[in-house]
C-alpha positions as CSV (number, residue, x, y, z in Angstrom):
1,X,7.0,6.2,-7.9
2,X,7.3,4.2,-4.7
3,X,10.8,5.6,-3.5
4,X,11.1,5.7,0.0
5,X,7.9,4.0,0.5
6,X,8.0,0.3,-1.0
7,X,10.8,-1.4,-0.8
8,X,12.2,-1.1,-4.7
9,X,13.7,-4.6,-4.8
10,X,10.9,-6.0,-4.5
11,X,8.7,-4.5,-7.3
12,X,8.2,-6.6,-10.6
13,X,6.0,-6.0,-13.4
14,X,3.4,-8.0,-11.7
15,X,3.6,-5.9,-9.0
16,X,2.8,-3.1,-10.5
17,X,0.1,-5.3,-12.9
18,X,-1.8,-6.4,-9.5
19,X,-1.2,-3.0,-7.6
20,X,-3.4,-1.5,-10.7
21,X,-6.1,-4.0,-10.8
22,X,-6.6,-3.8,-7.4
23,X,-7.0,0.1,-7.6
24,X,-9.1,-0.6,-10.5
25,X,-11.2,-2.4,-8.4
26,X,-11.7,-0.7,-5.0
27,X,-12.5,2.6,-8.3
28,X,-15.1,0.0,-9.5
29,X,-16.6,-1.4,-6.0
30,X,-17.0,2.4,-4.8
31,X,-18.4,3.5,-8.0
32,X,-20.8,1.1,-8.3
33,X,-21.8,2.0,-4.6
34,X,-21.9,5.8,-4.6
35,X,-19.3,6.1,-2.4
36,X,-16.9,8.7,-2.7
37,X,-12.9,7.7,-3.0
38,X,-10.1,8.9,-4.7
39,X,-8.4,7.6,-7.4
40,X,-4.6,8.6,-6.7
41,X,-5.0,6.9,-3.0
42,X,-6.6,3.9,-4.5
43,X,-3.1,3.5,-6.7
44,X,-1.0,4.1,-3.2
45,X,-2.8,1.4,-1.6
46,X,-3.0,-0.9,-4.1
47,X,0.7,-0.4,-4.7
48,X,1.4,-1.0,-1.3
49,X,-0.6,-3.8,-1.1
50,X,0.9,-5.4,-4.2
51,X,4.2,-5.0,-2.7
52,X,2.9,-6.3,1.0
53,X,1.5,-9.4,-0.8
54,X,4.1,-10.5,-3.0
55,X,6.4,-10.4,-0.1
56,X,4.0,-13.1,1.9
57,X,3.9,-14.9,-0.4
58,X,7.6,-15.2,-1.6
59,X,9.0,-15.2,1.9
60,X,6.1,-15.8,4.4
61,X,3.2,-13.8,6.0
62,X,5.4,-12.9,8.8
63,X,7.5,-11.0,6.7
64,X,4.7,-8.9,4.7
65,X,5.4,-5.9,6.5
66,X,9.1,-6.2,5.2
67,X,7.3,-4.9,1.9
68,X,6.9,-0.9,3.0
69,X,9.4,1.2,4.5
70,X,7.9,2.7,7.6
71,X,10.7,1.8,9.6
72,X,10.8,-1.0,12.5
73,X,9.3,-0.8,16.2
74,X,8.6,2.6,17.6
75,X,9.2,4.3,14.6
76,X,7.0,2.6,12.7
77,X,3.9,3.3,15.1
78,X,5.2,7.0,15.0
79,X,5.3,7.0,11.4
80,X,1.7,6.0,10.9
81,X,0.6,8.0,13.7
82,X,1.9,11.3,12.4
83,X,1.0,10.1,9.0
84,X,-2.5,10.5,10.4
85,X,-2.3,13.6,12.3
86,X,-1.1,15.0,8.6
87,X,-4.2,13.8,7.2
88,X,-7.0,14.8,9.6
89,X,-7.5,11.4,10.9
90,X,-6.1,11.9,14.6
């Protein structure tokens, strides 16, 4: 998992450890407030936060985008942006 959308070098065992407590938590935090969420996104995001994080804090918060590949300039804004259009949120 993660191929072609976190940078693989990056990813430790404590990666993954925090990417699943932090979906285990967002799970928990919507739970407990009725609010409806999925579980397989909460996983994506907290894996792509993991991976964002551990690169600030090994090589700097400028560099925590350096964690996902999305590409660089341009592409990156067109990436998210048809990424959106895909999912209904455009």
């Amino acid at each position: 998992m993660g191929k072609g959308f976190v940078n693989l070098s990056l990813v430790t065992p404590w990666v993954i450890l925090r990417a699943l407590l932090g979906a285990i938590t967002w799970d928990l935090i919507t739970w407990w407030l009725g609010l409806p969420t999925s579980s397989s996104h909460a996983l994506i995001g907290g894996y792509a936060g993991a991976a964002m994080a551990h690169v600030a804090w090994t090589k700097g918060f400028q560099h925590t985008l350096e964690g996902l590949i999305v590409g660089s300039g341009p592409s990156r804004c067109c990436s998210f942006s048809r990424a959106a259009d895909r999912h209904g949120f455009a």
